[in-house]
Each structure stands twice: as structure tokens, then as C-alpha cells.
N, C-alpha and C positions, 0 to 999 in steps of 0.2 A: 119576396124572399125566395133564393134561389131553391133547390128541391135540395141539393147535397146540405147546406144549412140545416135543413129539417130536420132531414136522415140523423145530422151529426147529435141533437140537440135531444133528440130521443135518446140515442143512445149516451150521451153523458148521465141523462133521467136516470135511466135503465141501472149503469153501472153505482149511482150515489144510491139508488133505493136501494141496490142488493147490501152496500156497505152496512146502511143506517141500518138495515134489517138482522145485518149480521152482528154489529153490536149490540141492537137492542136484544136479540138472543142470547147474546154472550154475559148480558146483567142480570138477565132473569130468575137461573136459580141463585146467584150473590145474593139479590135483596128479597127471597119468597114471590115471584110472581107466578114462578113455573105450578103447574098445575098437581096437585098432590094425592094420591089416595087417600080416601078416610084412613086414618089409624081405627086397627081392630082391638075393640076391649079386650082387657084380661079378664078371664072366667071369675066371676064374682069367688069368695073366697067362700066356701063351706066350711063345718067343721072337720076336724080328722081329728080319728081315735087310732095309732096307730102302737101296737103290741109287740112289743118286743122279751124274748127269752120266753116261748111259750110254755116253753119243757119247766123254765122254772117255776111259774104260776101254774103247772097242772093244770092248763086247758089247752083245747084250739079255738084259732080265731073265729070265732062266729058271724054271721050277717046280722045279728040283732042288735038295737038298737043301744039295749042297754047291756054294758061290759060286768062280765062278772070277775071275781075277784079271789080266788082261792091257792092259797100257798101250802105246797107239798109239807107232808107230816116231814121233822124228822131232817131238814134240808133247811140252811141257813142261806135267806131273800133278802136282798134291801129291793125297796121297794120308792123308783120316782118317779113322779108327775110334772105335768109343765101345762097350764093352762094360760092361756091368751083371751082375756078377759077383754069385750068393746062396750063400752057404755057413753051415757050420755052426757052432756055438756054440765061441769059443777057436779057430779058423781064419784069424786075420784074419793073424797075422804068417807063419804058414804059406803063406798062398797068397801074401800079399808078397813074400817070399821067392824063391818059386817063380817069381814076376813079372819079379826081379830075372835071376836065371838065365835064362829065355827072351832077355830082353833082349843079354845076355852071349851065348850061346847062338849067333843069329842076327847077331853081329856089329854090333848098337846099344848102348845106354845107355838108362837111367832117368833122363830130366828132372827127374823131380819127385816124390816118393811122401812120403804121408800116413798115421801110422796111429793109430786109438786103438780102445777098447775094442769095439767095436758097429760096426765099420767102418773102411773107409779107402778109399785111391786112389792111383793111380802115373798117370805117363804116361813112356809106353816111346815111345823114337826108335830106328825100326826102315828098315836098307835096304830103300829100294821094292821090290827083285827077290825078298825074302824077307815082304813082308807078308802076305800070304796065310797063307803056315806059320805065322807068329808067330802069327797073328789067331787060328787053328783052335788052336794051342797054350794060347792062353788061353782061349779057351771051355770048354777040358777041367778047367780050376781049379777050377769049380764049376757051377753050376744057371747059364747062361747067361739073362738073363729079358729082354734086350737086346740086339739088335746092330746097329750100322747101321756104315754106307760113305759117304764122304762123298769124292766126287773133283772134283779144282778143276783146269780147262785155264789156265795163265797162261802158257800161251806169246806171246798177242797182249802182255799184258806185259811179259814179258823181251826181246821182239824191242823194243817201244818204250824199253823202260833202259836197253837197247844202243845205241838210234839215239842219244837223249840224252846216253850216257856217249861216244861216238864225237864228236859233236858239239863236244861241250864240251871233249873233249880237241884237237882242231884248233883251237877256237879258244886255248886254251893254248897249244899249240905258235904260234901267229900272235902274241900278246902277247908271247911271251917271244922271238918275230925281233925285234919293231917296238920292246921295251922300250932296247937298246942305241942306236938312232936317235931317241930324245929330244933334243928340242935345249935343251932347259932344265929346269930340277926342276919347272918345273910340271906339265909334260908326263909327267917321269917316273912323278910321284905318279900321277897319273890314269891311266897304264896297271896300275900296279902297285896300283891300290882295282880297278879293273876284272879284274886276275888274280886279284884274292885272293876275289873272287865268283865268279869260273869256277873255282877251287879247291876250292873250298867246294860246289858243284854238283858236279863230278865225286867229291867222297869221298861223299856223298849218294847219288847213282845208283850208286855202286862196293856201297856197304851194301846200298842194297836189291835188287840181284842177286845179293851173295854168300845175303840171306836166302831169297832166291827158290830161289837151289841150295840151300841145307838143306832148305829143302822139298819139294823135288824128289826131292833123294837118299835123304835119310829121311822116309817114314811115321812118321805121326802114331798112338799107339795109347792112348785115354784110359779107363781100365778103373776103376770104380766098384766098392767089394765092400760089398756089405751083410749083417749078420749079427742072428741073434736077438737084441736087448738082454737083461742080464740083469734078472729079474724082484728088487726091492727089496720082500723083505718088511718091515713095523713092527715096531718093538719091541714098543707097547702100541698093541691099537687100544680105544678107548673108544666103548663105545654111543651112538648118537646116536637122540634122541626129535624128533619134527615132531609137533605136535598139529594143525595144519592137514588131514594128510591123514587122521587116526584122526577128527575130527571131519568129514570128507568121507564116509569112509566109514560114523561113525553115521547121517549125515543120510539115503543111501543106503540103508543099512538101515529105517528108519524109515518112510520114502518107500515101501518094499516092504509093510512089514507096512498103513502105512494105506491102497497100492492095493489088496491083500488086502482087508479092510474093506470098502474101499468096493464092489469085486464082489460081496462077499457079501452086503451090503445092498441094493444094484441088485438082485442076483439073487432075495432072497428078500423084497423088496419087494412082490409079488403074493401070496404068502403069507401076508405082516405085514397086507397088507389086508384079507384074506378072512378073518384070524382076528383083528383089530379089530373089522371087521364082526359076526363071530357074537358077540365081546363084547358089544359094543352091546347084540345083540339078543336075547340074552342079560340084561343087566341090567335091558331093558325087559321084558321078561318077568315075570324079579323082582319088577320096582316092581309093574307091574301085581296080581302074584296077593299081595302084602302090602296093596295097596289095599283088591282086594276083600275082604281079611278082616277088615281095619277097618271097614270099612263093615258088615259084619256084625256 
């Protein structure tokens, strides 16, 4: 075989390995071969007691473990909670339950409760002078991984429903002097359309203070439980084949063995020259001492 032959036949190698090499890179991150860092955990989850409105509860935030709980003389609080309850597998109607009984308990009611397999929810209406206890009773239901305080001053409120509902009720009492001294039906009507809207205003501001007292009176407690779901095994699970990434990975392969090659060739390329060369000179030798014996 002639030497440019050689030359030529390496470098066809050369230029197919770099192709194959350059695809089989180009599939890598498509199908997950490329090389990944670990993913970093998230910070396990603690509990959080976090305090909101401190001025309204008449304290500051403390470092201590256990939250205290006292509302300014004289100052109208509603007063809510949110707890995030973790328990364990078939728990969920168990700690409901138990939810239910605090609530009892403490002298409130259960507003509201939810339950299904993998979780549920209540919200407990608890006297303000007993939220504290209640609070700490439900934490003990399970893995607390939640808690927060949530306190609302609306006494600037209540004082102005009062001004409004006071208001509105003098001017009733004034309609219903003036309504007798009509001096014609016209007049009647038009006091008695003008009562039936001051009517109507005071059962309005009458609602929203009696709702302002439920709030007041009873604390808010809205407790979340969440629990392991259960794991759904298959009936049949059937193999699945991808040839995309089994042909990612031949290319991969391939791509290895021809850089192999090709180092080896690099590498022993001063070799291959030095032992062409002594071919060479070598068959000129030959030719040579067949000449002379011709010639003889």
C-alpha cells in the first residue's frame, strides 16, 4: 500500500471520529447522560410561631419557647391562628376527633371540619381568654411544622359602627316624631321612603358589630393535617423500551473507542515514521543489491 493511501485513510478516521463524537455530545443532555450535580435538599421544615400586631396583644416578641398570650384592657382583638398539623398514616379522623373535643373542651365549637383520606381541616371557634390553651392543645396532635398568630385591633372600628349605628338610630327616633305631623300623603310618603333607608342602615351597622363581637369573643383556630398518602401499587407494569437513548448511548460508546484510536495513532505516529522510514530503506537496499547482480 502506497504511503499517501495511509496518510489519506487516517485522516478520513480522524474526521468520522470527530463527527460521531460531535453527535454523540449533541444527545447527551436530550436523553440525561450529561453529568449532573447532586440536587441540594431543602432545609428540613421546622416549626414557625410567627406574631403578628404586637402592640395589639400587649407584648414583644420573645425568644422563648412558649408564646404568651395577653390582650390590652379596654381594646377590641380578634384574635387567629393557623396550625399545620403532620401525623401519621390512618390518623386523620383520630386527630379530628380529638379537634373536636378541645373545641368542646374549652367552651367553643367546630365551624367547619373536612376530612378525607390523606388529610383534612377543622376551624375551631375558641373563647379569646382560653386561646392560648386551646392553641398549645392542638399542637400536641401531631408534628406541629406551622404556627402562626395572627391579631387584628378593630376597636377604631367598632367605636365608628357605634357612632353610625347611634346616629342613625336618632335620626329614626326624629322620623318617626315628624312622621305624625305630615300634612298630606305626600309628605307622609317621603318621610316614611326616608325611614325605610335609616332602617335599613341601622340593621346593617347592627350586623356588622354583632360580627365584630364574634370576633372578638371567639378566636379563630384553622388547623391543616396532612398525612402520608397511600402509595398505589399496579397491577401489571409492562416494560418500556426508548431506542433514542440505547442509540445515545452506542454513539457514546463508539465516540470512546475511536478517541482511543485516535491517541493511539497520535501517540505512535513517530514510531510508524521511523519504521516506514527504515522500510524505505530498507527496500532500497534490496533493489539496489538485486541490481548489482544483474548487472553481473
Amino acid at each position: 500500500m502506497k504511503l499517501w493511501r495511509v496518510f489519506a485513510i487516517t485522516l478520513a478516521s480522524l474526521v468520522l471520529g470527530f463527527a460521531l463524537g460531535f453527535l454523540a455530545a449533541s444527545l447527551q443532555p436530550l436523553y440525561g447522560f450529561e453529568e449532573r450535580a447532586p440536587a441540594v435538599k431543602p432545609a428540613s421544615e421546622s416549626a414557625a410561631y410567627t406574631l403578628q400586631a404586637a402592640r395589639a396583644l400587649g407584648r414583644a416578641v420573645s425568644g422563648s419557647s412558649e408564646p404568651a398570650y395577653s390582650l390590652p384592657e379596654g381594646r377590641k382583638v380578634a384574635v387567629e391562628g393557623y396550625v399545620r398539623l403532620r401525623v401519621g398514616e390512618g390518623e386523620v379522623e383520630t386527630v379530628a376527633d380529638r379537634l373536636s373535643a378541645i373545641a368542646e373542651r374549652f367552651g367553643g365549637y367546630v365551624g367547619e371540619m373536612g376530612v378525607w383520606e390523606s388529610g383534612g381541616y377543622a376551624i375551631l371557634r375558641i373563647p379569646s381568654d382560653r386561646y392560648g390553651e386551646a392553641l398549645e392543645e392542638v399542637k400536641k396532635l401531631g408534628e406541629a411544622v406551622e404556627v402562626r398568630t395572627v391579631a387584628v385591633d378593630v376597636t377604631e372600628r367598632y367605636v365608628d359602627l357605634s357612632a353610625r349605628l347611634n346616629a342613625s338610630r336618632a335620626l329614626e327616633r326624629r322620623l318617626l316624631e315628624m312622621l305624625p305631623q305630615a300634612r298630606n300623603v305626600e309628605e307622609m310618603l317621603r318621610v316614611e321612603e326616608y325611614l325605610a333607608r335609616v332602617r335599613a342602615d341601622v340593621e346593617r351597622y347592627e350586623a356588622q358589630l354583632r360580627n365584630l363581637e364574634r370576633r372578638v369573643q371567639f378566636s379563630t383556630i384553622h388547623v391543616q393535617i396532612e398525612a402520608p398518602p397511600k402509595e398505589v401499587k399496579p397491577l401489571v407494569r409492562f416494560p418500556t423500551f426508548d431506542v433514542l437513548p440505547a442509540l445515545a448511548g452506542a454513539l457514546g460508546l463508539l465516540y470512546s473507542v475511536i478517541y482511543a484510536l485516535i491517541t493511539a495513532v497520535i501517540g505512535l505516529s513517530p514510531l510508524a515514521a521511523l519504521g516506514a522510514t527504515g522500510y524505505l530503506a530498507y527496500r532500497k537496499v534490496r533493489a539496489n543489491a538485486r541490481q548489482k547482480q544483474q548487472t553481473r
